[in-house]
C-alpha positions as CSV (number, residue, x, y, z in Angstrom):
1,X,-54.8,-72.3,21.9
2,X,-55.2,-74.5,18.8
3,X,-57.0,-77.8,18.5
4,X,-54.5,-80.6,17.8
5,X,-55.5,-82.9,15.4
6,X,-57.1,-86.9,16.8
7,X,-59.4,-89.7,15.3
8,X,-63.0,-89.0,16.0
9,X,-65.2,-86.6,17.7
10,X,-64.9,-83.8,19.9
11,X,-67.2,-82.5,22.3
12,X,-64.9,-78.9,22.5
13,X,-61.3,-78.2,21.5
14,X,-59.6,-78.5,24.2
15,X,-60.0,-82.3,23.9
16,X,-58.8,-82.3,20.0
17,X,-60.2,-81.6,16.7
18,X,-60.6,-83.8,13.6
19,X,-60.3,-82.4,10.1
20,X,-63.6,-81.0,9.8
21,X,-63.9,-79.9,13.4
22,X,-60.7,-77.8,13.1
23,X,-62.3,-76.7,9.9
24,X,-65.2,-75.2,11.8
25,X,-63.1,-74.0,14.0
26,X,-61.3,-71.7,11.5
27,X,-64.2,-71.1,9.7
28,X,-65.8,-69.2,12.9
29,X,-68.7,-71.6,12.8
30,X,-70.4,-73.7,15.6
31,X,-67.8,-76.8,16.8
32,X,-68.8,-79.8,14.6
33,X,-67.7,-82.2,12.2
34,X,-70.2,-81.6,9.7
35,X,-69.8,-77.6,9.2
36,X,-71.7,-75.4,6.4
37,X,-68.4,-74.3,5.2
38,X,-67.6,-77.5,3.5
39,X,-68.9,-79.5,0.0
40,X,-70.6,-82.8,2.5
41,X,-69.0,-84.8,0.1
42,X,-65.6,-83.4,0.6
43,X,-66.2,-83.1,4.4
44,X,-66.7,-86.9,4.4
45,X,-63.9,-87.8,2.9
46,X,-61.6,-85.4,4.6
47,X,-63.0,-87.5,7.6
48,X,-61.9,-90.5,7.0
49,X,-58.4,-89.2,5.8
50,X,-58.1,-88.0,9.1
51,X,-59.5,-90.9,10.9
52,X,-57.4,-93.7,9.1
53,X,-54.1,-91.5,9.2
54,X,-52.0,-93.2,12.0
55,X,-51.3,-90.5,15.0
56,X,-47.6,-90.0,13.6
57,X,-48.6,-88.6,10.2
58,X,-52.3,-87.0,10.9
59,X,-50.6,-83.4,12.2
60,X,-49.6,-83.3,8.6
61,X,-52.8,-83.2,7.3
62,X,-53.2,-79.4,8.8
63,X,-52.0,-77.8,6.4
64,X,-54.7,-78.6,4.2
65,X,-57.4,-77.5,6.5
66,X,-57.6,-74.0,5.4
67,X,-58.6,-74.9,1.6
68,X,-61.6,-76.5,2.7
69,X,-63.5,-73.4,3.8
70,X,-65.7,-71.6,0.9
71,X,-65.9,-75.2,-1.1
72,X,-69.5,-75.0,-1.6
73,X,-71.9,-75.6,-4.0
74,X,-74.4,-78.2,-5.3
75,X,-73.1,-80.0,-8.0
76,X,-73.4,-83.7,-8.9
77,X,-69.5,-83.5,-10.4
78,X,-67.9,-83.0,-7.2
79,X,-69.2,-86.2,-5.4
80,X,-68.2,-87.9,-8.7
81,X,-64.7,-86.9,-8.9
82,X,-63.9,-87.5,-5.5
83,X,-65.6,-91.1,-5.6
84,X,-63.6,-91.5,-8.8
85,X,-60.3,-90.1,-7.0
86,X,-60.5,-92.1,-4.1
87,X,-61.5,-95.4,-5.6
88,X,-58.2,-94.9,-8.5
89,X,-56.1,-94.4,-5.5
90,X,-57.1,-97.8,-3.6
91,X,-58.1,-100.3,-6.5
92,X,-54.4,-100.9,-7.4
93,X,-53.6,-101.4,-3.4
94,X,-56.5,-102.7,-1.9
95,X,-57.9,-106.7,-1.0
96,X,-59.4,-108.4,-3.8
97,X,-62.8,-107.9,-2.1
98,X,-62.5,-104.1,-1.9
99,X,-60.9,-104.2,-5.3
100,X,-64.1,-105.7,-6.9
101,X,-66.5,-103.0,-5.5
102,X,-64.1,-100.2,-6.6
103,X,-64.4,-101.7,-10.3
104,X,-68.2,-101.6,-10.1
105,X,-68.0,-98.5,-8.6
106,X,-65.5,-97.0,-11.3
107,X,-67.6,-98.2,-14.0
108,X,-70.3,-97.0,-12.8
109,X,-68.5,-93.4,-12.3
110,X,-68.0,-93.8,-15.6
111,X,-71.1,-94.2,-17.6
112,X,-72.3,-91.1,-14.9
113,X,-70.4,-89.0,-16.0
114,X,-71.5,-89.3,-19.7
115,X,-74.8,-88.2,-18.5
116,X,-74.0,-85.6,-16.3
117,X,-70.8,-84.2,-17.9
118,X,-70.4,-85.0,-21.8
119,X,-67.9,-82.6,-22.2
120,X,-66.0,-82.7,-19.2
121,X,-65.7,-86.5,-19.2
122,X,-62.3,-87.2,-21.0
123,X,-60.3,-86.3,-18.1
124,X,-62.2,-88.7,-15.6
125,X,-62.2,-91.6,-18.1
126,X,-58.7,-91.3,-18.1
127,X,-58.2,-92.0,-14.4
128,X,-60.9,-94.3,-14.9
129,X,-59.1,-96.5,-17.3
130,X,-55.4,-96.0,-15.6
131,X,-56.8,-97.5,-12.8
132,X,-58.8,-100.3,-14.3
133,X,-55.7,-101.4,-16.4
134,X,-53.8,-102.5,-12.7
135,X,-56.4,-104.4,-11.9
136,X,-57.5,-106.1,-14.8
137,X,-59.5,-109.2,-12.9
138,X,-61.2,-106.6,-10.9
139,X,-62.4,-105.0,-14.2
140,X,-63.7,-108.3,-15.6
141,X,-65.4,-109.5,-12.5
142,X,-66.9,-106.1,-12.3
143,X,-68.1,-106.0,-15.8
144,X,-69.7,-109.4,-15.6
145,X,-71.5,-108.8,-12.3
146,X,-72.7,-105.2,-14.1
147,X,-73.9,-106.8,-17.1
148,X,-75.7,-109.1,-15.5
149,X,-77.7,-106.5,-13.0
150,X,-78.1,-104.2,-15.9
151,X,-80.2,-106.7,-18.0
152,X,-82.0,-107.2,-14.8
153,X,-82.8,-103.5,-13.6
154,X,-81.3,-101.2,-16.1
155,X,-81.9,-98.3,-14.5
156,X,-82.2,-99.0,-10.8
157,X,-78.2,-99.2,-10.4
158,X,-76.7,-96.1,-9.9
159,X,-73.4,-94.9,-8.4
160,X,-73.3,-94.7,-4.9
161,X,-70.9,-92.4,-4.1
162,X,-70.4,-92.2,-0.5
163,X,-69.8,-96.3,-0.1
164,X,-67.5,-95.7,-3.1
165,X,-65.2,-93.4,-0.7
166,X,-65.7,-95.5,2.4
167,X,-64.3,-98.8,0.9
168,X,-61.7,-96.9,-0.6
169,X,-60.2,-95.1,1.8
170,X,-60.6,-98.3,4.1
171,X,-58.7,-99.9,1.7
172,X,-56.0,-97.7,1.9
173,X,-55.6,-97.7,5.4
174,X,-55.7,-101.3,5.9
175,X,-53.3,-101.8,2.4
176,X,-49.9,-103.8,2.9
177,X,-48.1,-100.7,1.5
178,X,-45.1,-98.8,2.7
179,X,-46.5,-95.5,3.4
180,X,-50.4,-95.8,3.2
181,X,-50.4,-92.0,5.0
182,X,-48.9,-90.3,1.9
183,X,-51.4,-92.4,0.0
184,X,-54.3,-91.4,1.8
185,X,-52.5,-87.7,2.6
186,X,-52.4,-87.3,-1.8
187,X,-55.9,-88.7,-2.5
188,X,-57.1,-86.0,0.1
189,X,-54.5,-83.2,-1.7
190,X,-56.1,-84.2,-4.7
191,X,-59.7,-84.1,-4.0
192,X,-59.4,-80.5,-2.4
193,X,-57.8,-79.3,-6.1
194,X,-60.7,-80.6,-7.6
195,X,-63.1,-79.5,-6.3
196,X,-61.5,-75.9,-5.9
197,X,-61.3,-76.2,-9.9
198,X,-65.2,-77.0,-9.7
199,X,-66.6,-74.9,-7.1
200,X,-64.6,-71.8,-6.9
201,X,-64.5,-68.8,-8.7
202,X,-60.9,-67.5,-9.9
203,X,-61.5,-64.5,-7.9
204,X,-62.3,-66.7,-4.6
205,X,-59.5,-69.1,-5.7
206,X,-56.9,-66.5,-5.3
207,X,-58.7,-64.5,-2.0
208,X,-58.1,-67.8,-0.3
209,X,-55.9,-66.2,2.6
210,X,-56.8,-68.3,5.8
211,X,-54.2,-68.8,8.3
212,X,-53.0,-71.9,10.6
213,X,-50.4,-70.0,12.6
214,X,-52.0,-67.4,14.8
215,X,-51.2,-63.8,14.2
Protein backbone atom coordinates (compact mmCIF):
# COMPACT_ATOMS: atom_id res chain seq x y z
CA UNK A 1 0.00 0.00 0.00
CA UNK A 2 1.25 3.49 -0.80
CA UNK A 3 1.47 6.49 1.58
CA UNK A 4 -1.02 9.14 0.58
CA UNK A 5 0.26 12.41 0.72
CA UNK A 6 -0.81 14.97 4.25
CA UNK A 7 0.61 18.20 6.01
CA UNK A 8 3.13 17.18 8.64
CA UNK A 9 4.66 14.28 10.16
CA UNK A 10 4.25 10.74 10.20
CA UNK A 11 5.07 8.33 12.68
CA UNK A 12 4.66 5.22 9.79
CA UNK A 13 2.81 5.14 6.53
CA UNK A 14 -0.09 3.95 7.16
CA UNK A 15 -1.04 7.28 8.71
CA UNK A 16 0.26 9.37 5.49
CA UNK A 17 3.41 10.63 4.18
CA UNK A 18 4.65 14.12 3.42
CA UNK A 19 6.91 14.97 0.49
CA UNK A 20 10.05 13.92 2.03
CA UNK A 21 8.63 11.00 3.94
CA UNK A 22 7.27 9.41 0.78
CA UNK A 23 10.63 10.25 -0.61
CA UNK A 24 12.29 8.01 1.95
CA UNK A 25 10.00 5.77 1.38
CA UNK A 26 10.89 5.24 -2.32
CA UNK A 27 14.28 5.74 -1.68
CA UNK A 28 14.37 2.41 0.58
CA UNK A 29 15.62 4.51 3.47
CA UNK A 30 14.56 4.71 7.25
CA UNK A 31 10.74 6.64 7.42
CA UNK A 32 11.62 10.30 7.96
CA UNK A 33 11.26 13.68 6.70
CA UNK A 34 14.78 14.53 6.58
CA UNK A 35 16.24 11.39 4.42
CA UNK A 36 20.02 11.18 3.13
CA UNK A 37 18.71 10.89 -0.30
CA UNK A 38 17.88 14.47 -0.67
CA UNK A 39 20.10 18.08 -1.11
CA UNK A 40 18.67 19.49 2.87
CA UNK A 41 18.05 22.44 1.20
CA UNK A 42 15.82 21.02 -1.41
CA UNK A 43 14.24 18.66 1.28
CA UNK A 44 13.19 21.85 3.05
CA UNK A 45 11.59 23.39 0.67
CA UNK A 46 9.84 20.46 -0.83
CA UNK A 47 8.39 20.60 2.82
CA UNK A 48 6.84 23.37 2.94
CA UNK A 49 5.41 23.02 -0.73
CA UNK A 50 3.78 20.09 0.65
CA UNK A 51 2.70 21.63 3.84
CA UNK A 52 1.18 24.87 2.48
CA UNK A 53 -0.54 23.04 -0.60
CA UNK A 54 -4.31 22.88 0.38
CA UNK A 55 -5.48 18.97 0.64
CA UNK A 56 -7.26 19.29 -2.89
CA UNK A 57 -4.08 19.99 -4.86
CA UNK A 58 -1.11 18.28 -2.60
CA UNK A 59 -1.74 14.54 -4.38
CA UNK A 60 -0.47 16.43 -7.32
CA UNK A 61 2.71 17.05 -5.97
CA UNK A 62 3.54 13.14 -6.36
CA UNK A 63 4.62 13.12 -9.28
CA UNK A 64 7.58 14.93 -8.47
CA UNK A 65 8.69 12.77 -5.68
CA UNK A 66 10.74 10.48 -7.63
CA UNK A 67 13.29 13.30 -8.93
CA UNK A 68 14.30 14.10 -5.61
CA UNK A 69 16.20 10.86 -4.90
CA UNK A 70 20.16 11.00 -5.84
CA UNK A 71 20.10 15.09 -5.53
CA UNK A 72 23.04 15.21 -3.46
CA UNK A 73 25.97 17.07 -3.07
CA UNK A 74 27.54 19.98 -1.18
CA UNK A 75 27.47 22.88 -2.99
CA UNK A 76 26.84 26.52 -1.81
CA UNK A 77 24.86 27.13 -5.44
CA UNK A 78 22.03 24.97 -4.82
CA UNK A 79 20.84 26.68 -1.50
CA UNK A 80 21.33 29.90 -3.56
CA UNK A 81 19.21 29.13 -6.43
CA UNK A 82 16.42 27.78 -4.64
CA UNK A 83 16.43 30.89 -2.10
CA UNK A 84 16.60 32.96 -5.30
CA UNK A 85 13.66 30.76 -6.91
CA UNK A 86 11.44 30.83 -4.24
CA UNK A 87 11.84 34.47 -3.15
CA UNK A 88 11.21 35.63 -7.36
CA UNK A 89 8.16 33.50 -7.13
CA UNK A 90 6.60 35.29 -3.94
CA UNK A 91 8.01 38.98 -4.10
CA UNK A 92 5.53 39.98 -6.88
CA UNK A 93 2.43 38.20 -4.72
CA UNK A 94 3.31 38.43 -1.30
CA UNK A 95 2.28 41.31 1.82
CA UNK A 96 4.37 44.25 1.77
CA UNK A 97 6.12 42.90 4.94
CA UNK A 98 7.17 39.68 3.26
CA UNK A 99 7.88 41.56 0.13
CA UNK A 100 10.61 43.73 1.99
CA UNK A 101 12.53 40.72 3.34
CA UNK A 102 12.50 38.95 -0.03
CA UNK A 103 14.27 42.23 -1.55
CA UNK A 104 16.94 42.09 1.12
CA UNK A 105 17.17 38.65 0.64
CA UNK A 106 17.42 38.95 -3.31
CA UNK A 107 20.04 41.38 -3.09
CA UNK A 108 21.73 39.76 -1.00
CA UNK A 109 21.52 36.43 -3.33
CA UNK A 110 22.83 38.65 -5.56
CA UNK A 111 26.10 40.01 -4.55
CA UNK A 112 26.59 35.97 -3.30
CA UNK A 113 26.60 34.80 -6.15
CA UNK A 114 29.40 37.12 -7.48
CA UNK A 115 31.57 35.54 -4.98
CA UNK A 116 30.74 32.13 -5.20
CA UNK A 117 29.76 31.79 -8.94
CA UNK A 118 31.41 34.64 -11.34
CA UNK A 119 30.70 32.92 -14.22
CA UNK A 120 27.51 31.33 -13.57
CA UNK A 121 25.89 34.50 -12.28
CA UNK A 122 24.15 36.05 -15.37
CA UNK A 123 21.41 33.73 -15.31
CA UNK A 124 20.46 34.30 -11.52
CA UNK A 125 20.80 38.09 -11.90
CA UNK A 126 18.33 37.88 -14.45
CA UNK A 127 15.63 36.46 -12.18
CA UNK A 128 16.98 38.64 -9.73
CA UNK A 129 16.22 41.75 -11.59
CA UNK A 130 12.69 40.38 -13.20
CA UNK A 131 11.64 40.08 -9.90
CA UNK A 132 12.86 43.29 -8.35
CA UNK A 133 11.41 45.33 -11.30
CA UNK A 134 7.54 44.21 -9.90
CA UNK A 135 8.27 45.39 -6.86
CA UNK A 136 10.05 48.42 -7.22
CA UNK A 137 9.26 50.01 -3.49
CA UNK A 138 10.34 46.70 -2.16
CA UNK A 139 13.75 47.20 -3.99
CA UNK A 140 14.25 50.74 -2.67
CA UNK A 141 13.28 49.95 0.92
CA UNK A 142 15.58 47.08 0.67
CA UNK A 143 18.43 48.95 -0.70
CA UNK A 144 18.22 51.67 1.90
CA UNK A 145 17.96 49.37 4.89
CA UNK A 146 21.18 47.31 3.07
CA UNK A 147 23.18 50.38 2.74
CA UNK A 148 22.66 51.37 5.88
CA UNK A 149 23.72 47.83 7.68
CA UNK A 150 26.53 47.46 5.22
CA UNK A 151 28.31 50.80 6.36
CA UNK A 152 27.69 49.39 9.84
CA UNK A 153 28.94 45.70 9.57
CA UNK A 154 30.15 45.10 6.09
CA UNK A 155 30.79 41.81 6.32
CA UNK A 156 28.64 40.37 9.11
CA UNK A 157 25.40 40.36 6.70
CA UNK A 158 25.23 37.41 4.75
CA UNK A 159 22.27 35.60 2.96
CA UNK A 160 20.38 33.54 4.99
CA UNK A 161 18.99 31.10 2.93
CA UNK A 162 16.68 29.00 4.78
CA UNK A 163 14.50 32.15 6.21
CA UNK A 164 14.69 33.32 2.59
CA UNK A 165 12.55 30.12 1.57
CA UNK A 166 10.34 30.11 4.69
CA UNK A 167 8.97 33.69 4.12
CA UNK A 168 8.62 32.96 0.67
CA UNK A 169 6.82 30.04 0.45
CA UNK A 170 4.59 31.52 3.37
CA UNK A 171 3.96 34.15 1.21
CA UNK A 172 2.69 32.24 -1.31
CA UNK A 173 0.39 30.32 0.57
CA UNK A 174 -1.13 33.01 2.38
CA UNK A 175 -1.13 35.32 -1.21
CA UNK A 176 -4.68 36.74 -2.43
CA UNK A 177 -4.03 34.92 -5.70
CA UNK A 178 -6.20 32.66 -7.76
CA UNK A 179 -4.29 29.52 -7.71
CA UNK A 180 -1.48 29.87 -5.05
CA UNK A 181 -1.08 25.71 -5.54
CA UNK A 182 0.19 25.97 -9.10
CA UNK A 183 2.38 28.83 -7.74
CA UNK A 184 3.84 26.96 -5.07
CA UNK A 185 3.40 23.38 -7.31
CA UNK A 186 5.94 25.52 -10.21
CA UNK A 187 8.41 27.08 -7.77
CA UNK A 188 8.87 23.41 -6.41
CA UNK A 189 9.05 21.99 -10.36
CA UNK A 190 11.54 24.52 -10.80
CA UNK A 191 13.77 24.12 -7.91
CA UNK A 192 14.00 20.18 -8.61
CA UNK A 193 15.38 21.23 -12.45
CA UNK A 194 17.92 23.16 -10.85
CA UNK A 195 19.28 21.55 -8.91
CA UNK A 196 19.34 18.30 -11.18
CA UNK A 197 21.28 20.79 -13.64
CA UNK A 198 23.79 21.29 -10.58
CA UNK A 199 24.09 18.12 -8.83
CA UNK A 200 23.70 15.42 -11.40
CA UNK A 201 25.74 13.92 -13.78
CA UNK A 202 24.21 13.47 -17.39
CA UNK A 203 24.65 9.85 -17.00
CA UNK A 204 22.60 9.92 -13.50
CA UNK A 205 20.24 12.52 -15.12
CA UNK A 206 19.05 10.12 -17.73
CA UNK A 207 19.30 6.57 -15.26
CA UNK A 208 16.62 8.45 -13.25
CA UNK A 209 13.99 5.47 -13.69
CA UNK A 210 12.06 5.45 -10.20
CA UNK A 211 8.55 4.54 -10.25
CA UNK A 212 5.20 5.82 -8.38
CA UNK A 213 2.94 3.14 -9.66
CA UNK A 214 3.82 -0.29 -8.23
CA UNK A 215 4.89 -2.92 -10.66
Amino acid sequence: MMPVLSRGKHRSPKRGACFMEFASFLAGERWTDHPTCTHPALASLSRLVNDWTTDASRSRLGEMIPSVIGLVGDDERVELTIAVRAASAALPVASEARQRALAVGLIRCEARLAEVDPEGAAGVNLIVRAALNRAPLAELWATQQLASLMRRQPKAFAPMYDAIVNVAVAGIGEACIDNPDERLRKLLQTAIDDCDRLLRTPDQSRQRTVSLTPA
